[in-house]
N, C-alpha and C positions, 0 to 999 in steps of 0.2 A: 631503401627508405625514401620517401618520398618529398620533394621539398614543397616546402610552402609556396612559392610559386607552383608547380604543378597539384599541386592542391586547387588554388583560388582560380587556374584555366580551368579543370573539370568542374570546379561549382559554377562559374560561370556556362559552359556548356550542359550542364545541368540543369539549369535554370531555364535558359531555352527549349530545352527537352521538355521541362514541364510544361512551358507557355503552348508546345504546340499539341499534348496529352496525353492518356494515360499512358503511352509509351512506355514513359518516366518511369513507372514503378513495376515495370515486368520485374521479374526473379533478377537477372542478371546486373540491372541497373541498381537492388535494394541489395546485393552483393559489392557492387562496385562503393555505392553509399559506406559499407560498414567498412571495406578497404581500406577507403579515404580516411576516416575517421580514425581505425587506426595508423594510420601511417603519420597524419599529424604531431611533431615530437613537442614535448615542454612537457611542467608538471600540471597536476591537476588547475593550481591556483592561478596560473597564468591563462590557461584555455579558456579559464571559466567565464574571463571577460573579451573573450575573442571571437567579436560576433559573424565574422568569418566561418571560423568553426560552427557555430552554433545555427547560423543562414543554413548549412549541407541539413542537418539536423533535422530543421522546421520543415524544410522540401520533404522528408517522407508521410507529413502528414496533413491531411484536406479538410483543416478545420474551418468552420467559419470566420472568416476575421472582418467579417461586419460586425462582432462582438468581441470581447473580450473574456474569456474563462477564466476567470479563478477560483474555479471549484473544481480542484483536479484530485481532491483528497474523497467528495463521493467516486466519482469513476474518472476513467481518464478515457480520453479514445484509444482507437490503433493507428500503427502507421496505414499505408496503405496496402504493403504487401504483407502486413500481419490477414487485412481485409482480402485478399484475393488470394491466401493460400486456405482459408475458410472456406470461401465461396468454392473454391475448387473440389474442394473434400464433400462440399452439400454438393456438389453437381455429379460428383462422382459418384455420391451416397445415393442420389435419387433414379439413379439406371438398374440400381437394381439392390433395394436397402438389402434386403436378409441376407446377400451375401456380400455385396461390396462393404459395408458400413461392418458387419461383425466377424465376417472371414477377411480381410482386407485392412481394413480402416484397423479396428479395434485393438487387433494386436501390435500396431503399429506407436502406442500409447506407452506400450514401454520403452522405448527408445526415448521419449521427451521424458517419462519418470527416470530415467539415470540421467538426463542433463539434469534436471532440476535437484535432483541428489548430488549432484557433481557441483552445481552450485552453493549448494546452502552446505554442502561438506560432511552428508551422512550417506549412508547406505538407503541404494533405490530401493532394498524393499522394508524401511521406514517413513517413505512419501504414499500419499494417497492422493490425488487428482479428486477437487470436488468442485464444485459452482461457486463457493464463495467462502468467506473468512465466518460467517454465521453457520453457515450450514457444517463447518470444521470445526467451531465454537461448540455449538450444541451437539455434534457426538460428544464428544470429552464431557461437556457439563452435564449432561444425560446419561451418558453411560458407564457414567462411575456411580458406584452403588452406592444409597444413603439409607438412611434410616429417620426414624420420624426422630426431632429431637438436634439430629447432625445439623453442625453450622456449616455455612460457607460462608466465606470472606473474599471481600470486593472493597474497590474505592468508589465517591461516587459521582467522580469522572468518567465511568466504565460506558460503552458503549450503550443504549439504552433497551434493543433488542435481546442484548444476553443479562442484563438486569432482571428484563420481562422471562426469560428461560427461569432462572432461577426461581422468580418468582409463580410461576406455576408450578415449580416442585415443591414451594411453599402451599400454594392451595393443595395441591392433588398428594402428596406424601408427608406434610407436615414437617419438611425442615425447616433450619430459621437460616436467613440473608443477616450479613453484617454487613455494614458498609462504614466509612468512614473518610475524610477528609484528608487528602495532599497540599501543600504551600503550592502556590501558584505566582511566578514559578519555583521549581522545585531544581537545589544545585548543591543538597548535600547528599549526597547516594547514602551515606548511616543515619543520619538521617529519614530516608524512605523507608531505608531497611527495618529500623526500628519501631516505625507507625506500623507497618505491616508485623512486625512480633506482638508489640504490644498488645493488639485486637487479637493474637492466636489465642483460643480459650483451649481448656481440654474436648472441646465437643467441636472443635477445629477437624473438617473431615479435606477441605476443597481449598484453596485459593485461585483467582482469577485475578490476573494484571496484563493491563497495558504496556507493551513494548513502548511504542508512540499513542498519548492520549490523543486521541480524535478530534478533541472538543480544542485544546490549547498549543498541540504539538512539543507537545512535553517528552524527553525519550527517559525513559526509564532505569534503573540497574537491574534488569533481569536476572543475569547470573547470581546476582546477590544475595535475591531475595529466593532464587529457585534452591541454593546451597543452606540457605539458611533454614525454609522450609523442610527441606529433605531432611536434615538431621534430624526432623523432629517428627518423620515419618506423613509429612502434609504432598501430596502431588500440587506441581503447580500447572495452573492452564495457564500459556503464554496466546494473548491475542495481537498479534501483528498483524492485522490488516491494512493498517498505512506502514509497514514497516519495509517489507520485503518491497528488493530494489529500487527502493526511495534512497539509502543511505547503507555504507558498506558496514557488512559485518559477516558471520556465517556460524554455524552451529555452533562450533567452539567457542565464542563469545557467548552464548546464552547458557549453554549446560542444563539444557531443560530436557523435559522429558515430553514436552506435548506443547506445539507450537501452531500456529495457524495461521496464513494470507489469504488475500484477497489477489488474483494475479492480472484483472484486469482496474487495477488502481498504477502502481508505479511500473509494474511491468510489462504496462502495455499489450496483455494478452486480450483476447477476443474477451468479450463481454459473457459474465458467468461462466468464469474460473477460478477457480482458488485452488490452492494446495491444504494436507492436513503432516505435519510428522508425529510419525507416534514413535518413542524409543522402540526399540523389536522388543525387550523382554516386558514392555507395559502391553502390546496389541491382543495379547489374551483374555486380560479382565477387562477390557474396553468395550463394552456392546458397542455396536451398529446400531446408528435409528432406522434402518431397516434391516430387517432381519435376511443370515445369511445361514448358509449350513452349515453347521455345526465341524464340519473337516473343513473351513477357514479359518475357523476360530485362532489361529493366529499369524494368520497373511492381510498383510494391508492393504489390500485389497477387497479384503467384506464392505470397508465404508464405500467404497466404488458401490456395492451392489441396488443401484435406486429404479433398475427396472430399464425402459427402452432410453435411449438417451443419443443426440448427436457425437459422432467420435471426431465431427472436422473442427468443432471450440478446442478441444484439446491437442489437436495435432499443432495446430495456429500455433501453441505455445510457444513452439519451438521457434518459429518465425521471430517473435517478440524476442525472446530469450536470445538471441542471435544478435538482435538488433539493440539489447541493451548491453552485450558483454563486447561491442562495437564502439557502443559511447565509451564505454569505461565506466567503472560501478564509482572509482573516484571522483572523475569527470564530472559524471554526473550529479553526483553530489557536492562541489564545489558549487558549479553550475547553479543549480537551486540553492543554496546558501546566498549566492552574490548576488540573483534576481530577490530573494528577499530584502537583504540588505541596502540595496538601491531603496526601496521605498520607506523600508524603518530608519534609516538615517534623516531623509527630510520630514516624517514626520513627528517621528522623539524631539526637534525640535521647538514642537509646539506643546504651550502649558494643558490644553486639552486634550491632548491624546497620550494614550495610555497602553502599553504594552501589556500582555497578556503570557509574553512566551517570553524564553530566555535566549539572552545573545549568544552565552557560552555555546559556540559549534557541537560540545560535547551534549548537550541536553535539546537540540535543535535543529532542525534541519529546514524544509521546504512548508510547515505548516505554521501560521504564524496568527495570531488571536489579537484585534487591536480594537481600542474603545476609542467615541469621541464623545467626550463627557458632554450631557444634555440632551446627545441623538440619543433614542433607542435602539437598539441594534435591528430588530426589524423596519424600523423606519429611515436607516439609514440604508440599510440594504437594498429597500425597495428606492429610494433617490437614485441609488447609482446604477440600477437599472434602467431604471425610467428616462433620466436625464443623461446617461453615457452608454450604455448598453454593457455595464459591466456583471457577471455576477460570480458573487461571495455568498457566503449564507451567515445566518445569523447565529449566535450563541448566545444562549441566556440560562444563566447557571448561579444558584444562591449566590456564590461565591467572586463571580465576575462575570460581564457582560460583556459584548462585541461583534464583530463579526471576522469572520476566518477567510484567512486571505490564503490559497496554494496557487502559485505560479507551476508551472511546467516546463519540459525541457523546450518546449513548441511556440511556449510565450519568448515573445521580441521584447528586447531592451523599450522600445516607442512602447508596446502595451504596456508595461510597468511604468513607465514615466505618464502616460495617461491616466494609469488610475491614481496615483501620486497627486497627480495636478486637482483630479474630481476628490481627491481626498481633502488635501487642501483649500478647495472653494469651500466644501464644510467646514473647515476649522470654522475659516474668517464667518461662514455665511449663514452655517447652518444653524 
């Protein structure tokens, strides 16, 4: 095991490595990286503010820091050798696509679908590899059968793209959308339970929930509400797009039968990836938005079948996936808890600002919703661009306003104390 002195010499020699180039991030060096990192000993809640730890961290990735990001909840980047095991797979693809990239490359995809099955704790051939937590969304919403008349039930915190799905099944098949309203925040789980029974009618065919709302960073009782449905014969769609590797959990926590990420938001994979689970004994009656042959009809892989497609995004997974079971799934969720908390402490302080999200760790994690009463949230947005070069985005919802702050594991202790400070000059100024 490694001591913390010999830790803080190799980030130091590290660091040099970086200043002199890309060196730094060959395979060997983005190996030695996740070494390190495990070998670091304490619990999660001590590391969290160990910006020691967290300096090796920041070194794998080439963000701009003539800015500030906190919008890490639309995408995140990659590290660096997530980017150059990519590029390697497209350099390799392009000497000769129809056989490297589908005799080579492609069958090489199942090996990253059993880690990622070995991660979230199901059976690889219940994962399907797709581009994004929307495009995983809309098979499930699409490919379960309605009828005119059939309701589906949603909150209307839900993402606003799969609002828009349903709602085209609305024009085009004549079902009807429910939606209905959550507390904001929301910390009694029978409570949610029971909004979502309440609104079941008999003509209840679908429900769709948020693991983490997008909009407030609200986490949800999945399990709860997937057990409670099930008795009553409803599948539920579980949407995790900010969920997976943001904050630890795995299959067994959820009990669902149909879940869905986004894999380049917290897990740092190559841009336009996402995963799909489907239980094995639901992949039969599940169509495919594009059609497959009929002797797939129950391998999870018909939703794979979208025609020609790059195989080096999804090999990359594996890279990420490496690089986040490195940090630690705890770690890193302590990590984002304690980078939010630094800035909701000083400004809950002030009569004008107004929290959005809940402290309870159990309901919360890295995505946090904050108002300053009198700003608009686009107005305010646009300041701390303009004037700091920070960016958040706005939220504007019947029900509350703000703008949405997600730190990353990449943001330094000084970015968080800066946007603090620009937060601040608004209380007094804005």
């Amino acid at each position: 095991m490694a001591s913390r002195k010999d830790f803080l010499r190799k980030l130091g020699g590290s660091a040099l490595a970086l200043s002199v180039g890309s060196a730094f991030f060959e395979p060997l060096m983005a190996s030695d990286i996740v070494r390190d990192l495990k070998n670091v000993e304490g619990p999660p809640e001590s590391i969290a503010s160990d910006e020691d730890y967290w300096a090796r961290v920041q070194q794998a990735f080439t963000v701009d820091r003539s800015l500030i990001n906190l919008n890490n909840g639309g995408v995140s980047p990659s590290p660096d050798f997530v980017q150059a095991a990519m590029k390697k797979h497209l350099d390799f693809s392009n000497q000769a696509p129809v056989y490297n990239m589908w005799r080579i490359l492609e069958p090489r995809r199942e090996g990253v679908r059993q880690r990622i099955a070995r991660n979230f704790g199901c059976d690889p051939e219940e994962i399907a590899l797709t581009r994004n937590a929307s495009e995983s969304l809309q098979i499930c919403q699409l490919g379960i059968d309605l009828n005119k008349g059939d309701e589906v039930l949603t909150t209307d915190q839900d993402y606003p793209r799969m609002i828009t799905t349903f709602q085209q099944r609305e024009r085009r098949e004549g079902i009807v959308l429910k939606q209905f309203s959550i507390p904001v925040p929301a910390e009694d789980d029978d409570e949610i339970v029971a909004l979502f029974e309440e609104n079941i009618t008999p003509k209840t065919r679908m429900i769709l929930m948020s693991h983490i709302v997008n909009i407030t960073g609200q986490i949800l009782p999945v399990k709860k509400v997937v057990q409670m449905a099930r008795k009553k014969g409803i599948p539920v769609i579980v949407d995790g797009a900010h969920a997976y590797a943001h904050f630890t959990f795995n299959h067994a926590d959820l009990d669902c039968d149909y879940y869905t990420s986004s894999l380049h938001k917290w897990l740092f994979a190559p841009h336009g990836t996402g995963l799909l689970y489907v239980r094995k004994n639901k992949i039969k009656d599940l169509w495919p938005m594009m059609a497959a042959p009929e002797s797939m009809d129950e391998d999870i892989r018909k939703f794979e079948e979208i025609g020609t497609h790059p195989a080096a995004n999804y090999l990359a997974i594996g890279e990420a996936l490496t690089f986040h079971e490195g940090i630690g799934a705890e770690r890193k969720e302590a990590r984002l808890k304690f980078l939010n908390d630094l800035w909701i402490d000083e400004l809950l302080n002030h009569d004008r600002v107004a929290l959005h999200t809940s402290r309870d760790p159990k309901y919360a994690c890295a995505i946090a919703t904050v108002e300053i009463k009198g700003i608009p949230p686009n107005e305010l947005n646009s300041r701390l661009w303009q004037k700091h070069r920070i960016i958040t985005t706005p939220i504007n919802h019947p029900q509350f306003k703000g703008i949405r702050v997600t730190p990353n594991v990449y943001t330094t202790r000084e970015e968080i104390e800066r946007f603090t400070d620009a937060m601040l000059w608004e209380v007094r100024n804005g």
